[in-house]
N, C-alpha and C positions, 0 to 999 in steps of 0.2 A: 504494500500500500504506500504509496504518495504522500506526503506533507509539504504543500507549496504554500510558504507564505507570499505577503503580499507583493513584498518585490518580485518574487519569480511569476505572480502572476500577470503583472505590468511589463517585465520581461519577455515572456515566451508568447504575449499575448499581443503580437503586434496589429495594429488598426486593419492594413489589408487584409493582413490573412483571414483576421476575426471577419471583418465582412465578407469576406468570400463563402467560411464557412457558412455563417449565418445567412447567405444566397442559397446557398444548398442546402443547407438542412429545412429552407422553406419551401424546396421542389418537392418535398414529401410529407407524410401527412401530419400532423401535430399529435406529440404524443397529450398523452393524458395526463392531467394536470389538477393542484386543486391551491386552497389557502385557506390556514385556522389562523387566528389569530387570540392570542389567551391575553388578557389584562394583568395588572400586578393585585396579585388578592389582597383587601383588604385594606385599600389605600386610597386615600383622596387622589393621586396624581393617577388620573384616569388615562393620559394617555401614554403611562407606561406601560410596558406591552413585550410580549415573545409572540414572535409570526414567524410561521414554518410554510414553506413553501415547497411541495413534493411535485417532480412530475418525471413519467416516468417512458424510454422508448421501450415497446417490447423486443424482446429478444437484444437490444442495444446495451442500453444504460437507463440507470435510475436512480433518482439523486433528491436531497432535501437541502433547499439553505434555512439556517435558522438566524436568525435577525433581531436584537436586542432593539429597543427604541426605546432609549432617556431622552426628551426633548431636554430636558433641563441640564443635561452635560455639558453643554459649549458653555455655560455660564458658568461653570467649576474654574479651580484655579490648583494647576493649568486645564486649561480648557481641553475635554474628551468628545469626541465622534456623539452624535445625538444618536448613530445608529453603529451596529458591530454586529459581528455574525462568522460563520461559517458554512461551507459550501460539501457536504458528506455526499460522495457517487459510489454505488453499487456496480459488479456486472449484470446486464443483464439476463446474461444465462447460467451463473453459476450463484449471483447473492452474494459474492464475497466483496467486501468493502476494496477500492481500489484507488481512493482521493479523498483526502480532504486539504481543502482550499481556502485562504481568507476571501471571505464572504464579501467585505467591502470594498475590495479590489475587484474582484470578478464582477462584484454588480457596478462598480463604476464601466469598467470594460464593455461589459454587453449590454448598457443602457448608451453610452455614446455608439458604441458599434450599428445598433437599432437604427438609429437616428441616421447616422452614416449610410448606412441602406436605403431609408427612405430617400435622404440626396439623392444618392447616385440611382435609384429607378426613374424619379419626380422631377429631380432639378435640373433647370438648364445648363447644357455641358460646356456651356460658356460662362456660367456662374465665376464672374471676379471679385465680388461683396459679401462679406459674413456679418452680420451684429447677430450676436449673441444679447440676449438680457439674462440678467442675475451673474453673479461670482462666486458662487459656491464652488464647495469640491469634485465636480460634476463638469464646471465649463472649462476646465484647460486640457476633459478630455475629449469633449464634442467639438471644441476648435480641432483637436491634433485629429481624430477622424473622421471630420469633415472633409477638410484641408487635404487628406488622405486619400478621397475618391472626386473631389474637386480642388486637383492642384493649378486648376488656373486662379484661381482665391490668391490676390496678391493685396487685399486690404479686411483688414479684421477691425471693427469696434465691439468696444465693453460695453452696456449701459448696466448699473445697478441702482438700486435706489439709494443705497448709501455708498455714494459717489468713491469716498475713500480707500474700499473696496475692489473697486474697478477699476481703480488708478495702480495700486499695487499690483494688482492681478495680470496689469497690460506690461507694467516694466517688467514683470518676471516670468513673460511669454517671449522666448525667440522663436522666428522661424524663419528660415531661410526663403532671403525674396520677399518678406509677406513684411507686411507694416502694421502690429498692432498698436489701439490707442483707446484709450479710455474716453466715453462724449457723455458731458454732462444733459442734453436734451433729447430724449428718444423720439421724440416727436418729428425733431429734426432730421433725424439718420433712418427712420424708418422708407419714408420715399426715396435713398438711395440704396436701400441692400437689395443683392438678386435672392442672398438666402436668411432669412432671419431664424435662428434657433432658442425659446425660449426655457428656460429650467429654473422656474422658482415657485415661490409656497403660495403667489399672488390668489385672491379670493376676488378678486376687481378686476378687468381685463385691462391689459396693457400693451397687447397686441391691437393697433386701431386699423380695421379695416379700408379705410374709406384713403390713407397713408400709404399704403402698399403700392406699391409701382407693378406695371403689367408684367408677367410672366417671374414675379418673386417666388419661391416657396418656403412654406411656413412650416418650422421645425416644432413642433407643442409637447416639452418633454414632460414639464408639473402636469397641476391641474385634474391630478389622477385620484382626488376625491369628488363627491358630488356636490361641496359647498365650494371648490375650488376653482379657477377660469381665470384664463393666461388669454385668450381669445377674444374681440367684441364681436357682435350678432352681424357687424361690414363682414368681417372676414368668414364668416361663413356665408354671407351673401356670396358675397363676391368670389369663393374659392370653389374647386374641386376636393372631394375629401376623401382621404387615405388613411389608413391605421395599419398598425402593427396586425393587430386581431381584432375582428369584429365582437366577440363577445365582452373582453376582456374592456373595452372603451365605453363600454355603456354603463360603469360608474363612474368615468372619467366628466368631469365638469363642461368640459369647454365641448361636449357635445351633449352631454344629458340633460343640460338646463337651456338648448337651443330645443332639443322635441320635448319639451315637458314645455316649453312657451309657443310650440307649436308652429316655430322656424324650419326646422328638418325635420325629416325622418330618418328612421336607421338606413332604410331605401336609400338614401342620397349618399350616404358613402357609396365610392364608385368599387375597390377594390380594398384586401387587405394582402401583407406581404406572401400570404401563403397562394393567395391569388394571383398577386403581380412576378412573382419568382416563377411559378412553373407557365405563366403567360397565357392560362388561363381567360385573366383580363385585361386590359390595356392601362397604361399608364401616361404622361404625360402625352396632351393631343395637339397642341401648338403651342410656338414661342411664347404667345402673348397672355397664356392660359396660367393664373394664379392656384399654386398646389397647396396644399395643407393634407401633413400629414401627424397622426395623433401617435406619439408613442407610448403604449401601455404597458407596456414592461409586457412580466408574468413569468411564472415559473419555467414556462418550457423556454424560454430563453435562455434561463442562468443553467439549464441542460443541455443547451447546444453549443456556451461557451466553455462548459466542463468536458462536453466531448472534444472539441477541440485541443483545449489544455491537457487535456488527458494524453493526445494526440503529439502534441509538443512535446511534453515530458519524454512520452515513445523514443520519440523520433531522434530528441537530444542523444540518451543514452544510446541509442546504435550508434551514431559518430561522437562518442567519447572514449 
């Protein structure tokens, strides 16, 4: 059995390959998947919490990450991860334990990798603008695989709401070729990106529709509670829409409180990845055509990055 902590999983887990894999493992069918989620007993801080996430390929691999969530860590001294976990995979034909993984690595990994995919089916291949919003531990990995399957991207902006943030976050990005900067008015920089990526806790939308410039696409990483929306009701006017998985998005905000006001329907998503990967259904239809796609995460994700990783570890030890 395996023990990768986190550096080896940021390591052996480079953006291309991860997308590639996660192209192919979306030409086959989804394995089976689920999520409990248990509270801390007995305690006022309600949204402390253990969430296990199992999902399993048959005859493959089958795996659980398990997930700690203290919102109130980052405010300790010194400040701790609000979330932490690990990533435990089975074989799937023998049962015997074969990985375990830090949890917060791998889900940073194949939450930018998702996203990275969505680009690269959705966005135009001439994409040279990124804004990113929010500066969590999340955006220096959706710039590096975005940038990864859209290397004509040779201008990257920060926006966060607490500016200071996104200022440091912009000086301790390099990338070759690429000019990032930190822009104190989103309002601003939103009519010039071709791709905008959002990833924060926002409850108010801060994606403004009506700002979007023709044939942009819309990366909607948060948002994946139902009081939560990183989207205004422009952008779903005005967009095509795409997710990860279609089940998986219908608690996600930034579309469940557009059909619950009776703006879409689930009908109106056009495709999801397991869709647009085996081609199925179509994906971007012309230059000028605004894409929004939702990423949901879910458990059969953090199992197609473990099969990969698993794959890596492989691979290393034959040429060592």
């Amino acid at each position: 059995m395996h023990m990768i902590n986190g550096h080896d999983v940021h390591r052996l887990l480079d953006y291309p390959g991860l997308v590639a894999a996660l192209r192919d493992a979306h030409r086959h069918e989804m394995p089976g998947s689920g999520e409990l989620f248990m509270a801390e007993p007995d305690s006022s801080l309600a949204q402390r919490g253990l969430m296990t996430l199992p999902a399993w390929k048959k005859g493959k691999m089958l795996g659980v990450k398990l997930i700690t969530i203290f919102p109130d860590n980052p405010k300790a001294t010194p400040p701790r991860p609000s979330n932490q976990g690990l990533y435990v995979a089975f074989d799937g034909v023998t049962g015997a334990p074969v990985l375990v993984a830090d949890g917060t690595a791998l889900t940073l990994r194949k939450t930018a990798a998702d996203s990275a995919l969505g680009v690269d089916l959705l966005a135009r291949a001439d994409a040279a603008t990124l804004l990113v919003v929010g500066a969590g531990a999340l955006i220096p990995h959706v710039i590096e695989a975005i940038i990864s399957v859209r290397p004509s991207i040779r201008t990257v902006w920060i926006w966060n709401r607490t500016g200071a943030k996104a200022q440091r976050l912009a000086a301790a990005t390099r990338i070759d070729g690429v000019v990032v900067e930190a822009v104190d008015h989103l309002e601003a920089i939103l009519p010039l990106a071709d791709v905008v990526s959002s990833a924060t806790m926002a409850t108010e939308p801060l994606i403004r529709g009506a700002l979007l410039k023709e044939g942009c696409h819309v990366d909607l990483v948060g948002g994946w509670q139902p009081s939560m929306r990183e989207a205004d009701d422009d952008v779903i006017r005005r967009a095509t829409l795409f997710t990860d998985t279609r089940d998986l998005c219908r608690d996600c905000g930034d579309f469940l409180q557009p059909v619950e006001s009776g703006l879409m329907t689930w009908s109106d998503i056009q495709a999801d990845l397991f869709e647009l990967c085996s081609g199925s259904l179509p994906a971007r239809k012309f230059d000028r055509e605004i894409t929004l796609f939702k990423n949901s995460g879910g458990a059969h994700l953090d199992l197609f990055t473990a099969q990969e990783l698993l794959k890596r570890i492989r691979r290393e030890m034959e040429y060592s």
